[in-house]
SEDRENZA-257932 format. One record per residue (C-alpha): residue in one letter; x negated, y negated, z. Coordinates in steps of 0.1 Angstrom, whole numbers, plus 5000, padded with zeros to 4 digits. Layout:
residues N
AXYZ ...
end
This chain:
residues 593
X114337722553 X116937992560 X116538372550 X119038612562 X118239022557 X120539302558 X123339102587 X126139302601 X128639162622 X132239242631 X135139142657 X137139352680 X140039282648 X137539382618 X134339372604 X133139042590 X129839152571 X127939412558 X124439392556 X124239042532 X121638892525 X120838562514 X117938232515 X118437862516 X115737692502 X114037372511 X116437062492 X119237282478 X122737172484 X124537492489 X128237592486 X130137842513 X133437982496 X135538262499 X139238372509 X140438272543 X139838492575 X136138642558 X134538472585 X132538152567 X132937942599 X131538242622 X128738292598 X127637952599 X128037942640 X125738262637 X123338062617 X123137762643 X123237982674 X122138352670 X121238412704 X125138382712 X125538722688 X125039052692 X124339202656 X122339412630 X119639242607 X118138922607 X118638562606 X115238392602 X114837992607 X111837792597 X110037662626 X110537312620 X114537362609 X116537092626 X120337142622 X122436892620 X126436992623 X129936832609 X132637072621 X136037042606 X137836962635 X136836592647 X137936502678 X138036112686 X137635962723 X140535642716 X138935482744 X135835442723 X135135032718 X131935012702 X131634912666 X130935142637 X127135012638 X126835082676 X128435442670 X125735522642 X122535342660 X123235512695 X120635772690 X118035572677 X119035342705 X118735622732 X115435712721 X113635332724 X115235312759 X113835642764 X110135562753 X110335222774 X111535432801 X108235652799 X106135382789 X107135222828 X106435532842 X103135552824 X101935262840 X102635322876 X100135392900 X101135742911 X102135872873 X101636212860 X099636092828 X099136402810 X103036522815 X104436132805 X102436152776 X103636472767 X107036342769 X106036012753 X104736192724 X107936422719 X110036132715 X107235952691 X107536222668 X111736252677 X111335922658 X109935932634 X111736232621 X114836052621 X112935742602 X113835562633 X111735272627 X114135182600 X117435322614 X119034962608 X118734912571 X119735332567 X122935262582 X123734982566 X122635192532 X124135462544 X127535262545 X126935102515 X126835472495 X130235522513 X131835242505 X132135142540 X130134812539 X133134622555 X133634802584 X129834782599 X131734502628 X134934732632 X135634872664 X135535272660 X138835332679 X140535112651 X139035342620 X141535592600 X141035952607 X139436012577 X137035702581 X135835842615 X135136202596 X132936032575 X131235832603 X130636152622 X129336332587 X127135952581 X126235982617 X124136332613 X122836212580 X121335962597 X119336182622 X117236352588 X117836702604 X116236972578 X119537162574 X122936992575 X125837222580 X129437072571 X132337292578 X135537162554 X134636822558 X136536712529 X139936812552 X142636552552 X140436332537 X142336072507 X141335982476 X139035722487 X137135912515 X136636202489 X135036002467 X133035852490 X131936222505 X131136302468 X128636022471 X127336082504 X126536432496 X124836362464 X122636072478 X121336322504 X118136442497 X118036722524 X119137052526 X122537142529 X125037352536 X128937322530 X132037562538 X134837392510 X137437502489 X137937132478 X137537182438 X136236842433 X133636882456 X132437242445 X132437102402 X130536782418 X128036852441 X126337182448 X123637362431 X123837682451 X127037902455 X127038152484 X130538372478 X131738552515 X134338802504 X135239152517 X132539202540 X130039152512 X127938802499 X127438712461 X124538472457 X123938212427 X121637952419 X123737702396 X126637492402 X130337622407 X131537612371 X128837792363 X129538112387 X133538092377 X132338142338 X129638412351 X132138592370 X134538632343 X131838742317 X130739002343 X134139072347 X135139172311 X131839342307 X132739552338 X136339622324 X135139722292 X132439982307 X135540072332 X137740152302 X134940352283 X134540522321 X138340582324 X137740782288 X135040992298 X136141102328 X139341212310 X137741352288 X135641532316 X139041632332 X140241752307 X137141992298 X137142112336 X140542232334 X140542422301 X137042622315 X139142652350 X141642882328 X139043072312 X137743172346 X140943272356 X141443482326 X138043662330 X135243752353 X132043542340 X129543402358 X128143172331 X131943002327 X132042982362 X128542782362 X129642582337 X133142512357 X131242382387 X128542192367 X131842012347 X133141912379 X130141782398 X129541572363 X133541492369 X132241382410 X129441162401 X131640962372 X133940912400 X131740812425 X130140542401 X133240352389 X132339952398 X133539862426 X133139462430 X134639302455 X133938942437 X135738982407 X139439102416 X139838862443 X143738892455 X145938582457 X148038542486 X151938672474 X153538312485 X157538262481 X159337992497 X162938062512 X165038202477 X168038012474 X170638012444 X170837732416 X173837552436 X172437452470 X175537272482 X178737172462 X178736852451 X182136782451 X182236902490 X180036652500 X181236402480 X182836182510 X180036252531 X177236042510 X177535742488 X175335972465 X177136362465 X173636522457 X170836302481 X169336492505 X167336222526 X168335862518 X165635612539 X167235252539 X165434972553 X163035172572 X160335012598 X157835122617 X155734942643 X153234922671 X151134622679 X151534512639 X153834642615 X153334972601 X155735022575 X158534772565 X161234722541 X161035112529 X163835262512 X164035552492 X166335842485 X165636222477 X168136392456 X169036792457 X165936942433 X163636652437 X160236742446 X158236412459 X154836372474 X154436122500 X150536002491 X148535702507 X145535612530 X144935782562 X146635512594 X148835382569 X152135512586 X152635822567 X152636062599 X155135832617 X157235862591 X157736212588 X157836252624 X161136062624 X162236172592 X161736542611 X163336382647 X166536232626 X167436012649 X166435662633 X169235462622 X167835382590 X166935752580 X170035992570 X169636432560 X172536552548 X174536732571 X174837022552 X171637072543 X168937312565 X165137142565 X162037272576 X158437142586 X155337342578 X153237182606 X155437262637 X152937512648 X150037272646 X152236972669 X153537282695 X151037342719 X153037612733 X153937762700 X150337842692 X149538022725 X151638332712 X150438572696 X151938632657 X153638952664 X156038712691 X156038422665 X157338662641 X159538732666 X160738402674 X161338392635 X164138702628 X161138942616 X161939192649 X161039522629 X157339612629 X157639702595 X158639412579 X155939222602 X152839402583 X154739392548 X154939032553 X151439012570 X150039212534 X152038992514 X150238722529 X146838892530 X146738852566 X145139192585 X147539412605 X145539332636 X146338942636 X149639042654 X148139092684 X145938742682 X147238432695 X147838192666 X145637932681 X143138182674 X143538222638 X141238042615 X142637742599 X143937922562 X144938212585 X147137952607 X148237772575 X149138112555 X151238232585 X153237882590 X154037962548 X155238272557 X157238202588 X158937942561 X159238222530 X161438402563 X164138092564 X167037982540 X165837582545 X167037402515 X164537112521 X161037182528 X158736882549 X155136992542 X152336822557 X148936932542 X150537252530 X147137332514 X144637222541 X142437462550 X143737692522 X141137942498 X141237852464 X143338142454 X145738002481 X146337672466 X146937832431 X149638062447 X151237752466 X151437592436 X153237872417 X155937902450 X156837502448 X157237482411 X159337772414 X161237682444 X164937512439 X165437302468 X164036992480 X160436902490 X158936602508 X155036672502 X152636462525 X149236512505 X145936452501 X145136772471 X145236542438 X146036912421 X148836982443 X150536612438 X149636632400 X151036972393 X153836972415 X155336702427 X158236482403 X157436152416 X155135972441 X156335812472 X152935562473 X152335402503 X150435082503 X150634682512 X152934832541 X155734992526 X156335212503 X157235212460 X158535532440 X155735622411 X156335822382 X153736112385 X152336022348 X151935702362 X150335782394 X147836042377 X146735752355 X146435452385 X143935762403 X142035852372 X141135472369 X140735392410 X138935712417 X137935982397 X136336062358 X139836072336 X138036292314 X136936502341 X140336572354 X141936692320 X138736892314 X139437052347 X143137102338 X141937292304 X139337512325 X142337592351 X145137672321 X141737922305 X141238122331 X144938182336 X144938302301 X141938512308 X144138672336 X146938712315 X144738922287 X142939112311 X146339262324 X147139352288 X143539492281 X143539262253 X139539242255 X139339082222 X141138772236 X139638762267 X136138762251 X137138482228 X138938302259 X135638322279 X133638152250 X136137842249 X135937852286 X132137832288 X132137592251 X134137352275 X132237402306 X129237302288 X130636982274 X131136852309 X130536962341 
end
């Protein structure tokens, strides 16, 4: 379907590959990962449009390939009226008026028979690659695998954000291309609409492939891992778990031989500098063979040491502002609050447009508290932060005392995002160049970003930078909306890490189950209009049973606490441990999925 040989391609910043190589077969669902900024979304552009490129290698395409393309940012006309069934027939639509519309031709007087029936034929077979005879009953089954079957009548305008992704992913299903290329469609998407892409993806029968960094996605629904990481690609045929227990049995074998390396070449060392002294001591000719034939054996040891730029993969260093234990004195604020310690107290909060959005929410967030704000897409979440963030709503109170912070500023500041970093750091207090790139490496951002506009940055690139900017301020209460959108992997473990060990306050809007799950001490759950405090025991329960596998969850929780351990013994060379780690590891993997 897709073969790629030998591909080099770089930027005027850095160089994004070196000479990979990799195939997609015919029917394989296939899994893009990697860190942020290694160029997944460039690679997949390349892919669809290689005559836009100037590079080394090639990128070879089936003749009959047909791509179809889900980027991950979906942009919505709100002037659209049609209905979710008009939205997903107007192709098939297009091309009946179109063969009527030849057909007409075909029969007037003065026609151009063999050219109309060129054209007529075209569209014939247009058809009937995209099944169009029974487009009707595919959407509707289409839907149906969704879980969308009540919105078939619903006017497209009126659909959540994450509803409309799936329509747009549903919509080039529908058209049977050969290849279907979906760049982090599961984005912003809630509980619901991830399980619902889980389904969608798993009832395709084409070929696929998927840029994600969603873990449920990549342990659910891909038989094919294709790893982007400095510059290189590591290709697998088996699902994700599969590659994470590969990797670290490759990686304790390679630290094993590295260690045994390590020995030799001091013993090597060691050998060339006691015949160095001999040669100084006398004139010999045969010493000073055996000097130089020591040392090339030293070069080539050197020279081989593994170098594998798939198994140490660097985690982003993530800290959010450091404060001290005592935020604010209790006793100060005392008069100031009918509780000394809340942060944000929301009493009797509403929110309205044509229909009510929100009503009768109340809630209060103490000093400490970290609380996840979780609930459907369109169900008033957005609104609410936006004048929790504004502060001027009767009903909504910070404490005066306290300094707050939003993570998404840069994404709602048009402006903002037309600088370049280097002036955004600026803007921030970071004015030496110095502290700039320490930050920048901290962050695993390149040197060279500073002189790219942030609108330019990819989206874990964007989201890394809005961390750091954060990590550079002394807010006591942190707002973060989607902190881990967009985020690698390795990302979301380190944001995890900074929030548990962060000691002020944190409202969490969030659609990363991990992220609410691990970190957050209660659930703000929105639903039925307003909003109820959840205990997160509680909360983990009422998803296990609404949305996911229960079993699969704690399994995926064991597999996460492993391969920490795993870490942990590799940085003590305890091998033994590791080894025996790795076994449970794969012993577990094996049980389920």
């Amino acid at each position: 379907m897709i073969k790629v040989e030998k591909l080099s391609y770089g930027v005027p910043a850095k160089e994004l590959y070196e000479k990979i190589s990799f195939t997609i077969e015919r029917g394989q669902h296939c899994a893009l990962i990697g860190s942020n900024g290694t160029g997944k979304s460039t690679l997949v552009d390349m892919i669809m449009n290689p005559e836009e490129y100037l590079y080394d290698g090639k990128i070879i395409k089936a003749d009959e390939c047909r791509i179809g393309y889900a980027s991950q940012f979906s942009v919505r006309d709100k002037a659209q009226e049609c209905t979710v069934f008009q939205y997903l027939s107007r192709r098939f639509v297009e091309i009946e008026k179109e063969i009527a519309s030849v057909c007409e031709k075909m029969a007037a007087e003065d026609a151009n028979l063999e050219e109309a029936f060129e054209r007529y034929q075209a569209l014939l077979d247009a058809k009937e690659a995209m099944d169009g005879d029974n487009y009707e009953s595919n959407i509707r089954k289409q839907l149906y695998v969704a879980g969308l079957t009540g919105i078939e009548k619903t006017k497209v305008s009126q659909l959540s954000g994450g509803e409309y992704k799936l329509l747009q992913i549903m919509g080039e299903m529908l058209l049977s291309p050969n290849l279907l290329i979906l760049d982090e469609p599961d984005v912003f998407l809630d509980f619901g609409n991830l399980n619902s892409l889980t389904q969608m993806i798993n009832e395709y029968k084409g070929t696929m492939l998927v840029v994600t960094h969603n873990r449920y996605l990549l342990n659910h629904c891909f038989n094919k891992i294709l790893h982007l990481e400095n510059r290189d690609l590591q290709e697998f045929d088996g699902n994700y778990t599969e590659y994470r227990c590969t990797i670290l049995r490759e990686k304790l074998r390679l630290k094993i031989q590295n260690l045994e390396e390590q020995e030799e070449i001091a013993r090597t060392e060691e050998m060339v500098e006691i015949l160095r002294k001999r040669a100084t001591l006398m004139v010999n000719p045969v010493i000073g063979k055996s000097v130089n034939a020591k040392q090339s054996q030293l070069d080539r040891l050197l020279a081989r040491q593994i170098k594998a730029p798939f198994i140490e993969v660097r985690e982003p260093d993530i800290t959010l502002p450091q404060l001290p234990e005592d935020i604010f004195d209790a006793e100060e604020h005392a008069s100031k609050s009918s509780e000394p310690d809340a942060v944000l107290t929301v009493q009797d909060y509403r929110a309205e447009f044509d229909y009510d959005l929100l009503q009768n929410v109340s809630f209060t967030l103490h000093r400490g508290e970290k609380a996840a704000l979780v609930g459907a897409n369109g169900t008033g979440k957005t609104t609410l932060v936006r004048d929790i963030l504004k502060n001027s709503n009767p009903s909504i109170s910070i404490n005066k005392e306290t300094t707050y912070a939003c993570l998404s500023q840069l994404q709602t500041e048009a402006e903002a995002s037309k600088k370049t970093v280097e002036e955004t750091l600026l803007n921030a207090g970071v004015a030496d160049k110095t502290e700039m790139k320490k930050l920048l490496e901290r962050y695993l951002l390149p040197e060279d970003v500073l002189i790219q506009r942030v609108c330019d940055l990819s989206g874990g690139e964007e989201n890394l930078l809005q961390i750091a900017l954060l990590s550079c301020s002394n807010a006591e209460f942190l707002i973060l909306d989607e902190p881990t959108s967009h985020l690698d992997i390795y990302g979301q473990m380190a944001l995890e890490q900074a929030i548990g060990e962060y000691k002020g306050t944190i409202l969490m809007v969030s659609h990363d189950f991990y992220l609410v799950a691990n970190c957050a001490d209660f659930v703000l759950l929105v639903e039925d209009n307003t909003i109820r405090r959840v205990r997160g025991r509680n909360f983990r329960k009422m998803v296990y049973e609404k949305y996911f596998d229960s079993a699969y969850l704690e399994i995926d929780k064991k597999k996460q606490e492993l391969e920490t351990a795993i870490t942990e013994a590799f940085k003590r060379d305890d091998l033994v441990k590791a080894d025996k780690l790795c076994a449970e590891l794969e012993e577990i993997s094996n049980t389920r999925g």
